[in-house]
FIDREN-535154 format. One record per residue (C-alpha): residue number from 1; residue in three letters; x, y, z negated. Coordinates in steps of 0.5 Angstrom, whole numbers, plus 500, padded with zeros to 3 digits. Each point is the difference from the previous one (the first is absolute). Layout:
% FIDREN-535154
[NUM "ALA" [X Y Z]]
...
This chain:
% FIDREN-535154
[1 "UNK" [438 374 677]]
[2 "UNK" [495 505 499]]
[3 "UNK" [501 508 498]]
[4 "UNK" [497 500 494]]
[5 "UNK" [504 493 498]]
[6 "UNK" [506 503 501]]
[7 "UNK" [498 506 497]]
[8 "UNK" [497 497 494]]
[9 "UNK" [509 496 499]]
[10 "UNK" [503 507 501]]
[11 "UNK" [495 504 494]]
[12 "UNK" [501 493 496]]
[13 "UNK" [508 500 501]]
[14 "UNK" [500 508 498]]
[15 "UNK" [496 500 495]]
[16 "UNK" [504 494 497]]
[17 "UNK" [507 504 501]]
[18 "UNK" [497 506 497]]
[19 "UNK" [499 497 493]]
[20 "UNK" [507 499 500]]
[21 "UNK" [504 505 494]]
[22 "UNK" [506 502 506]]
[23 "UNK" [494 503 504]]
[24 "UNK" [498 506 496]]
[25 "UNK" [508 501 499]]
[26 "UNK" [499 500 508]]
[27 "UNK" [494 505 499]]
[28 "UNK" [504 505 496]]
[29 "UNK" [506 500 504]]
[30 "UNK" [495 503 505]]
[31 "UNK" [498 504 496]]
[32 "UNK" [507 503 500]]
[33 "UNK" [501 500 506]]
[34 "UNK" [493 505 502]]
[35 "UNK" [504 504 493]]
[36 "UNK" [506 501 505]]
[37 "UNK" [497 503 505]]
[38 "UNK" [497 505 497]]
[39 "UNK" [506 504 495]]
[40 "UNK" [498 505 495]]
[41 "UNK" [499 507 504]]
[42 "UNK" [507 503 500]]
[43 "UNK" [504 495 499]]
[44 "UNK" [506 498 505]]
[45 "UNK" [498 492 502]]
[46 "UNK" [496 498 505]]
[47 "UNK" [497 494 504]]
[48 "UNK" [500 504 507]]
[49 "UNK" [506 505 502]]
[50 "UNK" [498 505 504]]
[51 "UNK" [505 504 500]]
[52 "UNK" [498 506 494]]
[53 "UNK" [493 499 502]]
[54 "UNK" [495 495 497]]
[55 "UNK" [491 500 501]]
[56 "UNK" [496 502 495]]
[57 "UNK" [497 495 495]]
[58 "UNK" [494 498 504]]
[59 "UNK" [497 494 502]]
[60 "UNK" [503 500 507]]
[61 "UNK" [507 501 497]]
[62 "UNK" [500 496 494]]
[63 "UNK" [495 494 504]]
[64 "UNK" [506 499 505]]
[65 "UNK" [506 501 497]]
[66 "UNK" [498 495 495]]
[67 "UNK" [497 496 506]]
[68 "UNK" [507 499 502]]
[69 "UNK" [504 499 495]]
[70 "UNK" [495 494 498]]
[71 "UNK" [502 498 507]]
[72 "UNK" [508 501 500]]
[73 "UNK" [500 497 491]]
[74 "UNK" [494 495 501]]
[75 "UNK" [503 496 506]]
[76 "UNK" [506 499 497]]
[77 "UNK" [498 499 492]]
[78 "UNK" [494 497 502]]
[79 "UNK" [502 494 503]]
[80 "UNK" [503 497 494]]
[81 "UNK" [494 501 497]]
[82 "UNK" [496 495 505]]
[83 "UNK" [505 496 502]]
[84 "UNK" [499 494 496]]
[85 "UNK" [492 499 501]]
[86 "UNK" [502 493 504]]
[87 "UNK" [505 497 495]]
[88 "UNK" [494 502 494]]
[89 "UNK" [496 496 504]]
[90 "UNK" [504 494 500]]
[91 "UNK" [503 501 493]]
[92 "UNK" [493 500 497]]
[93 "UNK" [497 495 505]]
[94 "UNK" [495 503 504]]
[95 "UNK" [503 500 506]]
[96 "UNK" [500 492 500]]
[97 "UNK" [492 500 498]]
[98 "UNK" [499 505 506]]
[99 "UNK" [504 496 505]]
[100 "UNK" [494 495 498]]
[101 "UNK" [495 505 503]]
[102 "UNK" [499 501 506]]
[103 "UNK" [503 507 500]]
[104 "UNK" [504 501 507]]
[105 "UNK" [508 502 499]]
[106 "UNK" [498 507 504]]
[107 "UNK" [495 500 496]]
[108 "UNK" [504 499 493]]
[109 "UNK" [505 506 503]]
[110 "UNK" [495 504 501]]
[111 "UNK" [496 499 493]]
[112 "UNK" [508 502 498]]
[113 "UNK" [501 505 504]]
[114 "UNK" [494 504 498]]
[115 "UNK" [501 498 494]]
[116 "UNK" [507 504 499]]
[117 "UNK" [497 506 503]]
[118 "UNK" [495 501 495]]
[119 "UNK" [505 500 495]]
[120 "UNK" [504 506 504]]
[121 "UNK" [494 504 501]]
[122 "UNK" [498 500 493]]
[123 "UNK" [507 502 499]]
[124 "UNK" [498 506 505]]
[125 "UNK" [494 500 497]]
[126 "UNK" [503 503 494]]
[127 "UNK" [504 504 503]]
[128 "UNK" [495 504 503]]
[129 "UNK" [496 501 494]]
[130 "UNK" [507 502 497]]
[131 "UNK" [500 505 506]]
[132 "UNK" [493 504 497]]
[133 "UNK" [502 500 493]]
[134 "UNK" [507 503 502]]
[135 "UNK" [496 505 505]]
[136 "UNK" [495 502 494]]
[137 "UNK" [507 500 494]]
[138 "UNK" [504 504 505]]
[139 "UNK" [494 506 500]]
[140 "UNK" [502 503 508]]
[141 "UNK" [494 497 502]]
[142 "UNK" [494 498 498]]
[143 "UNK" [496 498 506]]
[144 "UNK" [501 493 501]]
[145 "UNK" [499 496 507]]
[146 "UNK" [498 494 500]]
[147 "UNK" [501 499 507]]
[148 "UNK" [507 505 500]]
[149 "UNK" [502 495 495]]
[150 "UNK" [498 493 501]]
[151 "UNK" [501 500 508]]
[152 "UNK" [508 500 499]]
[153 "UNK" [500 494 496]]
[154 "UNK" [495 496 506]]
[155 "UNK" [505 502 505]]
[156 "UNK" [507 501 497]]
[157 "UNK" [501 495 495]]
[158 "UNK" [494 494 501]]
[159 "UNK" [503 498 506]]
[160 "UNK" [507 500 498]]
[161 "UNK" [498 495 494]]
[162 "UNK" [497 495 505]]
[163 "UNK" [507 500 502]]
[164 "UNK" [502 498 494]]
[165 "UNK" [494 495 498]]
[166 "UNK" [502 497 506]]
[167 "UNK" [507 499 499]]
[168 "UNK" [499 498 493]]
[169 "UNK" [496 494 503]]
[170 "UNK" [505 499 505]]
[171 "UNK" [506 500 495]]
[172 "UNK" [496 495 496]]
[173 "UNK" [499 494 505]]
[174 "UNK" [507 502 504]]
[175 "UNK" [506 495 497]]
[176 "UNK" [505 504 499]]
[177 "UNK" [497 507 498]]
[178 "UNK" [496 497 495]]
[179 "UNK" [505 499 496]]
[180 "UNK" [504 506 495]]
[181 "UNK" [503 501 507]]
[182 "UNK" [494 503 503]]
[183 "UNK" [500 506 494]]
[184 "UNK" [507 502 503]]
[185 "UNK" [497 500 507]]
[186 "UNK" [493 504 498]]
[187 "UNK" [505 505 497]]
[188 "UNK" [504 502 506]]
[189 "UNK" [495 499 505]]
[190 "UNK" [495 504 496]]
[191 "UNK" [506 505 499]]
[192 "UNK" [501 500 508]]
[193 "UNK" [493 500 501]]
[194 "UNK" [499 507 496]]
[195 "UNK" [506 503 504]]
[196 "UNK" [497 498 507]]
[197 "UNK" [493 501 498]]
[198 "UNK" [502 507 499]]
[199 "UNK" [501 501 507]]
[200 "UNK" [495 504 504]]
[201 "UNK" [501 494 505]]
[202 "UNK" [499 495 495]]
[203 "UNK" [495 494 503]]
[204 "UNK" [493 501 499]]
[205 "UNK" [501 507 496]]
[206 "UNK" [505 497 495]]
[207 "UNK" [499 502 493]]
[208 "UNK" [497 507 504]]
[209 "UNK" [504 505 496]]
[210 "UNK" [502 503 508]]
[211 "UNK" [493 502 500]]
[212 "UNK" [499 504 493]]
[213 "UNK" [507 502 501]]
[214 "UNK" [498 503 507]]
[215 "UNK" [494 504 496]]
[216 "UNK" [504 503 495]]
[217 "UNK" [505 503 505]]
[218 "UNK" [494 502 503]]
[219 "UNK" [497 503 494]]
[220 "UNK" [507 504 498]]
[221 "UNK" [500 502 508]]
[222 "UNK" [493 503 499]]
[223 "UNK" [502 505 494]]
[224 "UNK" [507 502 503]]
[225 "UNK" [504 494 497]]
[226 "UNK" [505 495 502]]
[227 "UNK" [502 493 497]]
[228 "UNK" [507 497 502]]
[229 "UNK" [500 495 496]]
[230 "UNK" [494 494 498]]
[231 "UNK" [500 494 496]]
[232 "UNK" [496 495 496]]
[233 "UNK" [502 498 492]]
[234 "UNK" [502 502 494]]
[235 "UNK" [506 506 500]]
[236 "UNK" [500 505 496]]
[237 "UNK" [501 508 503]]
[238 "UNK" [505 505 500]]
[239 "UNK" [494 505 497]]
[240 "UNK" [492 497 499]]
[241 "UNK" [496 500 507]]
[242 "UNK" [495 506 502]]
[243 "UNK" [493 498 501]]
[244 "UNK" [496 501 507]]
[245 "UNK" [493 498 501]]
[246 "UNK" [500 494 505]]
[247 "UNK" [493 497 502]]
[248 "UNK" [503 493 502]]
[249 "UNK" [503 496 506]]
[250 "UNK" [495 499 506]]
[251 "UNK" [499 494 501]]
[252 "UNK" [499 498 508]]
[253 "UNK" [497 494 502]]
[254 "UNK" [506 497 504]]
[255 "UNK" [503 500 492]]
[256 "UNK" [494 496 498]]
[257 "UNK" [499 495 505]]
[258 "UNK" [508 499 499]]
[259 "UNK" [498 499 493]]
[260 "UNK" [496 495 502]]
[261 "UNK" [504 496 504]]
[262 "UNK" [505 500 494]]
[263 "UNK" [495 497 495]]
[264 "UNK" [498 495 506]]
[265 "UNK" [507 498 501]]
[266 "UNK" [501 498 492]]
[267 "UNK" [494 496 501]]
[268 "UNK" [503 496 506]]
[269 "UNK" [506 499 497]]
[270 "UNK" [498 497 494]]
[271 "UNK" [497 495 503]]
[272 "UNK" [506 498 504]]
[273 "UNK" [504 495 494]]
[274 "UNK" [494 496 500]]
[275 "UNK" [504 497 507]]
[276 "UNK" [506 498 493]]
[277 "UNK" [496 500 494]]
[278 "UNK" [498 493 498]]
[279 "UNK" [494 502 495]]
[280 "UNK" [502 497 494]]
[281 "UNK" [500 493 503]]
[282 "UNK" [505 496 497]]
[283 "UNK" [502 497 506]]
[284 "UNK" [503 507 502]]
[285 "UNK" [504 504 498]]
[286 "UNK" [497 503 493]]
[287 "UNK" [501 508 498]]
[288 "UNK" [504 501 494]]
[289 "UNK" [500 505 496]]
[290 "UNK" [502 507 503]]
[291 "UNK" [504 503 495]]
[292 "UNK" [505 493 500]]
[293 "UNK" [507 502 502]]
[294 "UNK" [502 498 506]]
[295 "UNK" [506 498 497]]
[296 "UNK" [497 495 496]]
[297 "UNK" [496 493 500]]
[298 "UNK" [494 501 495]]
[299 "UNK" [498 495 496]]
[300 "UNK" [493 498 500]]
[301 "UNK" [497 498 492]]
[302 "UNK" [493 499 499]]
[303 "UNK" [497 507 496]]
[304 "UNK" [495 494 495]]
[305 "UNK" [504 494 500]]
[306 "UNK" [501 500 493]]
[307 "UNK" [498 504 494]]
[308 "UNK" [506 504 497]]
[309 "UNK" [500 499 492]]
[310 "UNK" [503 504 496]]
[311 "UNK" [505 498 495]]
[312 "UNK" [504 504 494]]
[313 "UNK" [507 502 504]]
[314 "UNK" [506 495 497]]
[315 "UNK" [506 504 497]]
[316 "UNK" [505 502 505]]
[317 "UNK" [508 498 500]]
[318 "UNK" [504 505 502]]
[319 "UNK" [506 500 504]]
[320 "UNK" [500 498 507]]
[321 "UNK" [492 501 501]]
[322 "UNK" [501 506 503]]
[323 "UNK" [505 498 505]]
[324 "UNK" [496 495 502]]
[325 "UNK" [493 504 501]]
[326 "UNK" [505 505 503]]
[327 "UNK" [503 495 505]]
[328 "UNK" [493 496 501]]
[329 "UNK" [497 507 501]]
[330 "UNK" [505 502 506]]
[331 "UNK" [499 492 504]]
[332 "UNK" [492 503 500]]
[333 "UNK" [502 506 502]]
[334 "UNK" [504 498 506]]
[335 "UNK" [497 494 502]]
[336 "UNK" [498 497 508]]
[337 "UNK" [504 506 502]]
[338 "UNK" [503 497 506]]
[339 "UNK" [507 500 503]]
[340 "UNK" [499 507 504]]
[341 "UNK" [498 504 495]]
[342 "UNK" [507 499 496]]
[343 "UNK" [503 501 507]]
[344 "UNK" [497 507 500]]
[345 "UNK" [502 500 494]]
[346 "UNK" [507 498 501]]
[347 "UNK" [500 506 506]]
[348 "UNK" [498 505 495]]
[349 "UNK" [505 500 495]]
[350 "UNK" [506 500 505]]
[351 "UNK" [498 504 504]]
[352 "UNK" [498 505 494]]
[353 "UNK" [507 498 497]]
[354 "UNK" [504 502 507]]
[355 "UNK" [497 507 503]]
[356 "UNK" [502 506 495]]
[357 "UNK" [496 503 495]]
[358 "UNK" [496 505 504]]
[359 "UNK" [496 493 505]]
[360 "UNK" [502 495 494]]
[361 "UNK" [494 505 496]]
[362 "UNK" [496 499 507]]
[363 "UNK" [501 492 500]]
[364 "UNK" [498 500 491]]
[365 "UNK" [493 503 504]]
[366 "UNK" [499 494 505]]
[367 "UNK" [502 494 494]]
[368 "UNK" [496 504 494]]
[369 "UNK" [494 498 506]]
[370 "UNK" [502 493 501]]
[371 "UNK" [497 497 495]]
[372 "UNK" [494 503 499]]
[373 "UNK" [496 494 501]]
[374 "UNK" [505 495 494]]
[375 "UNK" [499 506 496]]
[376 "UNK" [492 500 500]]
[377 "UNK" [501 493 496]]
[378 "UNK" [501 504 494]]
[379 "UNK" [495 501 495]]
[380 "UNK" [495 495 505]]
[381 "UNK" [502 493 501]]
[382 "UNK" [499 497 493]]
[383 "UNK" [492 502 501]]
[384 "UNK" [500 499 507]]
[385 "UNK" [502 492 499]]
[386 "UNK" [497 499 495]]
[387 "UNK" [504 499 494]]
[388 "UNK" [500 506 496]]
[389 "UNK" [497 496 493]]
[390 "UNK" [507 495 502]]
[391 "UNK" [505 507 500]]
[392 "UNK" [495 501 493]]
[393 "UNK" [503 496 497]]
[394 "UNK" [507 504 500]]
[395 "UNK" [499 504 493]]
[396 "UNK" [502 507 502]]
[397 "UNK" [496 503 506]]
[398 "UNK" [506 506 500]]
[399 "UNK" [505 495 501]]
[400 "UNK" [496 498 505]]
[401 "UNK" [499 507 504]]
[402 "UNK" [508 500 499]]
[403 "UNK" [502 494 503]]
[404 "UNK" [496 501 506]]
[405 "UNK" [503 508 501]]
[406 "UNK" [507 497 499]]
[407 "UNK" [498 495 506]]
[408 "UNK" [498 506 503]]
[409 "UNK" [505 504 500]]
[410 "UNK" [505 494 501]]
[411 "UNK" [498 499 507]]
[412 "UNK" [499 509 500]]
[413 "UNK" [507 500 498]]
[414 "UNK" [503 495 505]]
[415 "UNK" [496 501 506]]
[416 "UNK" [503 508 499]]
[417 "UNK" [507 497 498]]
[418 "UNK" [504 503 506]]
[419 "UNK" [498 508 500]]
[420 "UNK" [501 499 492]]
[421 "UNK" [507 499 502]]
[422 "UNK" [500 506 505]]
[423 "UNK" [496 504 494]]
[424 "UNK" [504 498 494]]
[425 "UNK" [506 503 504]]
[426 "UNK" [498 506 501]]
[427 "UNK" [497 501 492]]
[428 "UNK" [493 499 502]]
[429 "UNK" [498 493 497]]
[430 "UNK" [495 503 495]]
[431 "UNK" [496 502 506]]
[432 "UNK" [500 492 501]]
[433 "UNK" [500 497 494]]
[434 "UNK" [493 504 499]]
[435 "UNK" [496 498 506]]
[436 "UNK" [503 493 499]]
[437 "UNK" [497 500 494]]
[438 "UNK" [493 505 502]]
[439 "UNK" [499 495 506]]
[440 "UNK" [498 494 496]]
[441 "UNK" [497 503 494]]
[442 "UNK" [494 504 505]]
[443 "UNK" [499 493 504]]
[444 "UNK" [499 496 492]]
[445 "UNK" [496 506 498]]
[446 "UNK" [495 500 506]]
[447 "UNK" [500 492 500]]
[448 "UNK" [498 500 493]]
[449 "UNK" [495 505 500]]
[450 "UNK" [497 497 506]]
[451 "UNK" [502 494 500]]
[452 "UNK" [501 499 508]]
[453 "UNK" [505 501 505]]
[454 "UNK" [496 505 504]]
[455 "UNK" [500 506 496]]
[456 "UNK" [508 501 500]]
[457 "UNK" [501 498 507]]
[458 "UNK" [495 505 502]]
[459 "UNK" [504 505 494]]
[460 "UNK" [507 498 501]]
[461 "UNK" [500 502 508]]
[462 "UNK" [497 507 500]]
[463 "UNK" [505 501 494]]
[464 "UNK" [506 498 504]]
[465 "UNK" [497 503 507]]
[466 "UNK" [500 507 496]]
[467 "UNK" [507 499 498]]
[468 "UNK" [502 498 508]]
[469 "UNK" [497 506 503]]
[470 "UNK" [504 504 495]]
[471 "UNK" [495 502 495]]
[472 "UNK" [506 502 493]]
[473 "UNK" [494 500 494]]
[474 "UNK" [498 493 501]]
[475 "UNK" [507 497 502]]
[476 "UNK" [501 495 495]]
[477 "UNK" [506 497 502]]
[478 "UNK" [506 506 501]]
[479 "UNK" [501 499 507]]
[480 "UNK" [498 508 501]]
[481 "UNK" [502 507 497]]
[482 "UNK" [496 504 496]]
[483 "UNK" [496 493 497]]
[484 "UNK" [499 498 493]]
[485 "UNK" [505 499 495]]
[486 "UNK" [501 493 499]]
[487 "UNK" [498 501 492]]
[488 "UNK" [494 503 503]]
[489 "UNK" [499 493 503]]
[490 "UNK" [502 496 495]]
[491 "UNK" [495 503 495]]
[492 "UNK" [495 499 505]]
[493 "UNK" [501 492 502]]
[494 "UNK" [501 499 491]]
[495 "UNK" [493 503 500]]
[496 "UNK" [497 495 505]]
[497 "UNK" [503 495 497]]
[498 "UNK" [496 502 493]]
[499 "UNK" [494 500 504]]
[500 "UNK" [502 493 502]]
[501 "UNK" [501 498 494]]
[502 "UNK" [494 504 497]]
[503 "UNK" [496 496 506]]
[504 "UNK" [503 493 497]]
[505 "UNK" [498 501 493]]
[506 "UNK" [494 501 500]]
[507 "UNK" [498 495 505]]
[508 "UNK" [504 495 495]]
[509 "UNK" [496 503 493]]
[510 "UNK" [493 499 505]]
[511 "UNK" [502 493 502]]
C-alpha cells in the first residue's frame, strides 16, 4: 500500500471521529488538564511537587509540566476514547466494503494505527495551546518560546501516545481485550505503567519525568536549595510553592533517539495482530463492539430493518407491571454471566461474612469491584441492542430508570452481603446502604448520558482505585475513616438518579 494511501485512510478516519459530539467533551477536558497545571499564583495546589519550590511561569516550565501530565492522564483516559475505531467500522459497514479493496491487513492496522494517534495529538495539541494562554493569563512571564514550549510535547508525550494508539489497535483485534475486559486491563496496566514510567530506569526514558526532575534539583542546587522530595500530580501543599526561574530540561541525543525507537516499537506492534485479525471476513472470527461486556453474548439486530412508527401509548394497568418490568430488568442485567463469576461472588460473600469488622471492610473493596463489568449494562443495553422504541412502550420513563437501579442495587446489595453482616454488627451499615445505592445510581447515570459501557468502566475503576490507595474524600463505600457521611452519598447517588431520569424524558418527549 502506498504512503500517501494510507495517509489519505488515516486523515479520512480522523476526521470522521472528530465530528462525533464526545470529541469535543474530550477537547474540553484537555483543556482542564493544561488549567491544572498551572494554579493561580499562591495558592496550595500543584501538578509538580518540588518540594516548596516550583518554576517560574514561562514557556520552559509551563510547556513541560503540561507535556507530561498530558503524557501520564492522556494515556490512561485517551484510550477509552479511541478503542472503538474497529468495531465502528464493523458496525457501519466500512470495514466489510474495504475488505473488498485491495487494502493489505498491515496496511489497514497502520491506517488504524495512525489514525488514533492523530486523535491523541490534536488532543496534545490543545493542551499546548492551553499552556500559552495560561502563561499569557498567569502574567509571570510573558516571553513566549515556542521551541521551550513545543519540544517538551515532541518528546515527553507523542511518544507515550504511540504507545497507547498502538494498544488501542492491539486491544481491538485481540479476542478477549476487545471485550468490557479489556477497559479494566487498560486501567491497570496504565496505572502500572505510570509507576514504572517514573523511574529514571524506565525502558526507552519512560515518561521522562527523571529528567525534569534531575534539572529542577539541579536548578534548586545552584541557588543553595535542596528537594527531599519530588513527584507528579495533582496534590495540594501545606503552604503555596515559590517560584524559581528554570529554563527548561536539556535534552540529550541519546533521550531523542530512545524516543525514537519508542515510537518505532509502537509502530511494529501494531502490525502484530495482523497474524490473528481476520479482516472482516466472515469466514473468520468478526470484531464485535469493544464496549460489549465480556460477560454477555451481544445480540446482533439490523440498525435499518424496520422503520419504527409512532403510535399513541395504550393506557397502563397497574399492579404488577412494575414487578415484572423489575424482575425483566434484573434477568437483562445478569444475563450470559457465566458460572465463575457467581463463584467469585459466592467467595466473596463469605469470606466477607467470616473475617472481623476491620478485613470484612477490606473484603467490601474487593466485591464493590467484581462487578464492574455487569454494572456497566445500566442505562446501556436498551440502545445498544436495539430496542429502545420496544422498552418505549412502558408508559413512564422514571418507572424505567427506577427499575433499572433497583436491579443495580440488588446485584450491589448481594454481591457485598457478607461485609454487610460484619458492618451491621458493628453499627455502621449506613456507610453500606449508601454505596450500595451511589454504585448503581453512577453506572445508570453515565450509561444514559453516554449511552455506552465505556465511559463507566473507565470512571468506576479510577473512583475505586483512589479509595484502594486510601484516598478518605472520595471513599464511597465507608470502608475508610474520615470519608463521607453516608446521607453525603446518599444525597449524591439520588441527584444522579435525577440526572438519569432527567436524561430519559427528554429523550421520550424527542422521540
Amino acid at each position: 500500500m502506498r504512503p500517501g494511501m494510507l495517509g489519505a485512510l488515516a486523515v479520512a478516519d480522523f476526521r470522521e471521529r472528530v465530528r462525533r459530539p464526545g470529541y469535543l467533551v474530550v477537547l474540553l477536558a484537555a483543556v482542564g488538564l493544561g488549567y491544572l497545571a498551572a494554579p493561580a499564583t499562591g495558592t496550595n495546589w500543584t501538578i509538580v511537587n518540588s518540594g516548596a519550590y516550583r518554576g517560574v511561569y514561562n514557556s520552559a516550565y509551563l510547556g513541560t509540566v503540561t507535556a507530561l501530565a498530558g503524557a501520564l492522564w492522556l494515556s490512561v483516559g485517551g484510550f477509552y476514547v479511541i478503542r472503538t475505531a474497529i468495531a465502528h467500522d464493523e458496525r457501519t459497514g466500512v470495514g466489510q466494503l474495504l475488505a473488498t479493496t485491495p487494502l493489505r491487513t498491515c496496511g489497514y492496522l497502520l491506517g488504524k494505527f495512525l489514525s488514533n494517534l492523530l486523535v491523541l495529538g490534536s488532543m496534545a495539541v490543545t493542551l499546548a495551546g492551553t499552556a500559552l494562554v495560561l502563561q499569557l493569563a498567569r502574567g509571570e512571564s510573558r516571553a513566549v518560546d515556542p521551541v521551550a514550549l513545543l519540544l517538551p510535547f515532541a518528546l515527553f508525550t507523542l511518544p507515550v501516545l504511540a504507545l497507547t494508539a498502538a494498544a488501542a489497535v492491539v486491544f481491538e483485534t485481540t479476542p478477549v481485550l476487545r471485550t468490557g475486559v479489556g477497559n479494566l486491563v487498560w486501567f491497570f496496566l496504565s496505572m502500572a505503567s505510570i509507576v514504572v514510567g517514573q523511574s529514571a530506569n524506565a525502558p526507552l526514558g519512560g515518561f521522562g519525568v527523571h529528567l525534569f526532575a534531575d534539572s529542577m534539583r539541579d536548578e534548586l542546587a545552584a541557588r543553595g536549595l535542596a528537594v527531599t522530595e519530588f513527584a507528579l500530580g495533582l496534590m495540594y501543599l501545606d503552604s503555596p510553592p515559590r517560584a524559581i526561574p528554570w529554563t527548561g530540561v536539556d535534552f540529550t541525543a541519546g533521550f531523542v533517539g530512545e524516543r525514537f525507537v519508542l515510537v518505532l516499537v509502537a509502530a511494529v506492534a501494531v502490525t502484530l495482530p495482523a497474524v490473528w485479525f481476520g479482516r472482516f471476513d466472515p469466514a473468520r472470527a468478526v470484531v464485535p463492539a469493544a464496549s460489549a461486556p465480556a460477560t454477555a453474548a451481544p445480540v446482533e439486530l439490523p440498525a435499518t430493518a424496520y422503520p419504527v412508527v409512532s403510535s399513541p401509548r395504550t393506557a397502563s394497568r397497574r399492579g404488577r407491571s412494575f414487578g415484572r418490568l423489575l424482575a425483566g430488568e434484573l434477568r437483562i442485567l445478569v444475563r450470559g454471566v457465566s458460572w465463575w463469576w457467581w463463584l467469585g461472588v459466592a467467595v466473596l460473600v463469605v469470606a466477607g461474612a467470616a473475617l472481623p469488622v476491620g478485613a470484612s471492610r477490606a473484603t467490601l473493596v474487593a466485591a464493590w469491584v467484581w462487578p464492574v463489568l455487569v454494572w456497566s449494562r445500566l442505562g446501556t443495553h436498551a440502545r445498544e441492542h436495539g430496542v429502545e422504541a420496544l422498552l418505549g412502550a412502558y408508559p413512564s420513563p422514571a418507572g424505567r430508570v427506577l427499575a433499572q437501579w433497583l436491579a443495580g442495587f440488588l446485584l450491589t446489595a448481594l454481591v457485598g452481603l457478607g461485609p454487610a453482616v460484619r458492618m451491621a454488627a458493628a453499627g455502621d451499615l449506613g456507610d453500606w446502604l449508601s454505596g450500595a445505592a451511589f454504585i448503581p445510581a453512577l453506572a445508570l447515570a453515565l450509561g444514559v448520558l453516554a449511552r455506552t459501557h465505556r465511559l463507566f468502566q473507565a470512571t468506576y475503576p479510577a473512583l475505586w482505585y483512589a479509595v484502594a490507595n486510601g484516598v478518605a474524600g472520595l471513599d464511597y463505600m465507608g470502608a475508610l475513616a474520615g470519608g463521607p457521611a453516608p446521607v453525603g452519598v446518599g444525597a449524591v447517588a439520588a441527584l444522579l438518579l435525577v440526572v438519569a431520569l432527567a436524561a430519559t424524558a427528554t429523550r421520550e418527549a424527542r422521540r
